[in-house]
N, C-alpha and C positions, 0 to 999 in steps of 0.2 A: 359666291365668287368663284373665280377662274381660278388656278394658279398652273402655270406652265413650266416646270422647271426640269431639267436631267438629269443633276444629281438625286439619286433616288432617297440616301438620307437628308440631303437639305430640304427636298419636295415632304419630306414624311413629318421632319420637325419643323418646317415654319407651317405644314398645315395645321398640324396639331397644336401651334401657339396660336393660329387666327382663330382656332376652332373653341379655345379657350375668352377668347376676345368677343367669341359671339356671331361668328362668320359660319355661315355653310359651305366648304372647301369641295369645289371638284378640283381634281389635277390629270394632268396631262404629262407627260416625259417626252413628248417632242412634237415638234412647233404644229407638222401636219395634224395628230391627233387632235392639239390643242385647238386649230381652227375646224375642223370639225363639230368639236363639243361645244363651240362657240357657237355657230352656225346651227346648231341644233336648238342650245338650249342657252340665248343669250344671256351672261350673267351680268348682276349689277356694280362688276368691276373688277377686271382683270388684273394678274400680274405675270409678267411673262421674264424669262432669262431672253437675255442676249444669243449665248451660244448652244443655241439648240438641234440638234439630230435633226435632218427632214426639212425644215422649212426656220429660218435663225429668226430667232424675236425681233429684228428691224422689219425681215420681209412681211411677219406675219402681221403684227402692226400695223402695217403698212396696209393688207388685206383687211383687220377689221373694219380700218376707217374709211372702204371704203364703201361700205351700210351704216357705221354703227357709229356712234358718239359717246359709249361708253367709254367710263372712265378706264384708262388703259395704264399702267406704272411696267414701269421695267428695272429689268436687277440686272448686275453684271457686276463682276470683277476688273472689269475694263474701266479704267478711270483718265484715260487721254481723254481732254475736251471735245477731240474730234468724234469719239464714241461718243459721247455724249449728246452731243451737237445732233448728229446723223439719228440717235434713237427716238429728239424730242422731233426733229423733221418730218419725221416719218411720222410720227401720228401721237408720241407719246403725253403722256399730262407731267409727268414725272418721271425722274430716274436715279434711281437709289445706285449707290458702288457698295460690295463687299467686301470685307464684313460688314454687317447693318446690325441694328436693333432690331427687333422685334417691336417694340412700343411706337420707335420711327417710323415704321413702317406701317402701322395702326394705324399712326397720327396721317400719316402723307394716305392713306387710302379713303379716311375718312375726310380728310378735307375735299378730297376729289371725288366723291358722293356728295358733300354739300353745294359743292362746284355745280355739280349735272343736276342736283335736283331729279324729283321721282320720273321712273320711265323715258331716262337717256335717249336720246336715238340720233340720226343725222343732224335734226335742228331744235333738240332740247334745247331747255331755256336754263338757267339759273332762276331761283327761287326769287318770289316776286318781290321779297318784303326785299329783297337787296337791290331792286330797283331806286334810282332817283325818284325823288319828289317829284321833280315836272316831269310831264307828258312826254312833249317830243322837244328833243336837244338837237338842236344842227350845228351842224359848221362842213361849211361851205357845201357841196354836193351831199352831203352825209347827214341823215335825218334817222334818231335814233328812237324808237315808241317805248318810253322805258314803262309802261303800265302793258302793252301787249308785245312787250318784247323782242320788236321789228326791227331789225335795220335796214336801211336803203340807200342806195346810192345814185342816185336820179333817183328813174321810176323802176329802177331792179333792186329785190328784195336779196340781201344776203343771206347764204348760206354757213353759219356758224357755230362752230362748238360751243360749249358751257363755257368752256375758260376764256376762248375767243367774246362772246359774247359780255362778261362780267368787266375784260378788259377795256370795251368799247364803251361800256357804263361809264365804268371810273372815269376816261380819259371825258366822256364825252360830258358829264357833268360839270366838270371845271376846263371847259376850253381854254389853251393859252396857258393852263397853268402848269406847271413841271413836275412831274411825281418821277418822286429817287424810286428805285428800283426796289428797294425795302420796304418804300409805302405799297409799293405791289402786290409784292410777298406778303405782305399784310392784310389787304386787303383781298386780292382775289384768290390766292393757297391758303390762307389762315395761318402765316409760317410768320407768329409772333416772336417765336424762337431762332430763327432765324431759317435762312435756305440756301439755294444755289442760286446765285443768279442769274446762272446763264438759262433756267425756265424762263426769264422772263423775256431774257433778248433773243430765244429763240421761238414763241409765242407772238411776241410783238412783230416782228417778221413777216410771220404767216399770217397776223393779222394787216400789215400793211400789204399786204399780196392782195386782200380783199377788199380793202376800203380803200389805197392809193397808196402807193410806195410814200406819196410827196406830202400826206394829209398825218402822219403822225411825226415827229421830229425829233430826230436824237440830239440832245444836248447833253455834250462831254463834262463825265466827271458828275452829273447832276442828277439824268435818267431821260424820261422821254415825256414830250407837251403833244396833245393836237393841237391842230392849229384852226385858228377860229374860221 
């Protein structure tokens, strides 16, 4: 794994608590380094600071995604929604505020490996066995191959992250049906313990930028339906 951090004791003690967890740690102290050694030597799952010397964790983010589908998390002390917001935009899977756990942060990296499934890349898949029962799910323009892991919109194949892709399962399995934002987190983070919900509304998003602003539905107070 990555980690990109500037505080040189934070970078020194969470590497050495991942290291204990079982992670191979490269790090970095600032953003240009860090997309360097990425680019060099893609890891199977990044962590990057927000406030970084050289290049800030939104931009560089923003640069993996645009080769890579590895799982990407972000740390920062910044806890306005609008940082938040702006770090998941840019390309993030997650984003921790400090101070964190160490174990939290275990938890949210590994889920986001199970997310991506082996060998990440632009259009990783998610792991098959969390595929739907049937074949192919449609609703309306949107034809989803949950055994070859295709979606399509007419006759153009989308382009999709692991988490993009796991949420168009979910949704596309139960057409019509409403899944609260918990059932999300549930299902596609593995955040039985709970999360943030704002991963979800800002994923769902960028997933509606791909499938049809107008083909997923937000229902107030509830969470969000496709529509058949």
């Amino acid at each position: 794994m990555l980690l990109v951090e500037d505080d040189a004791v934070l970078r020194e003690a969470t590497g050495m608590a991942l290291e204990r967890h079982g992670f191979r740690v490269r790090t970095a102290a600032d953003g240009l380094t860090g997309l360097e050694m990425f680019r060099a030597r893609p890891p199977d799952v990044a962590v990057l600071d927000v406030m970084l010397p050289e290049l800030d964790g939104v931009s560089l983010v923003r640069r993996i995604r645009e080769t890579s589908g590895v799982p990407a998390l972000m740390i920062s002390a910044r806890t306005d929604p609008i940082d938040v917001v702006q770090g998941l935009e840019a390309g993030a899977d997650d984003y921790l505020t400090k101070p964190y756990d160490t174990a939290v942060l275990v938890a949210r990296m590994r889920a986001a490996l199970r997310r991506a499934g082996p060998g990440a890349g632009p259009t990783a898949a998610a792991p098959a066995e969390q595929a739907a029962p049937e074949r192919l799910l449609r609703a309306g323009d949107l034809t989803v191959d949950a055994r070859s892991l295709e979606v399509r919109r007419g006759d153009r194949q989308l382009d999709l992250t692991p988490t993009e892709l796991k949420l168009v399962l979910e949704f596309a399995a139960e057409p019509g049906v409403v899944l609260s934002r918990s059932t999300l987190l549930e299902r596609v983070w593995d955040y039985s313990w709970g999360g943030d919900s704002r991963v979800v509304d800002v994923h769902v998003q960028r997933l509606r930028a791909k499938v049809g602003h107008n083909r997923i539905e937000t229902v107030r107070g509830f969470g969000y339906k496709l529509r058949p």
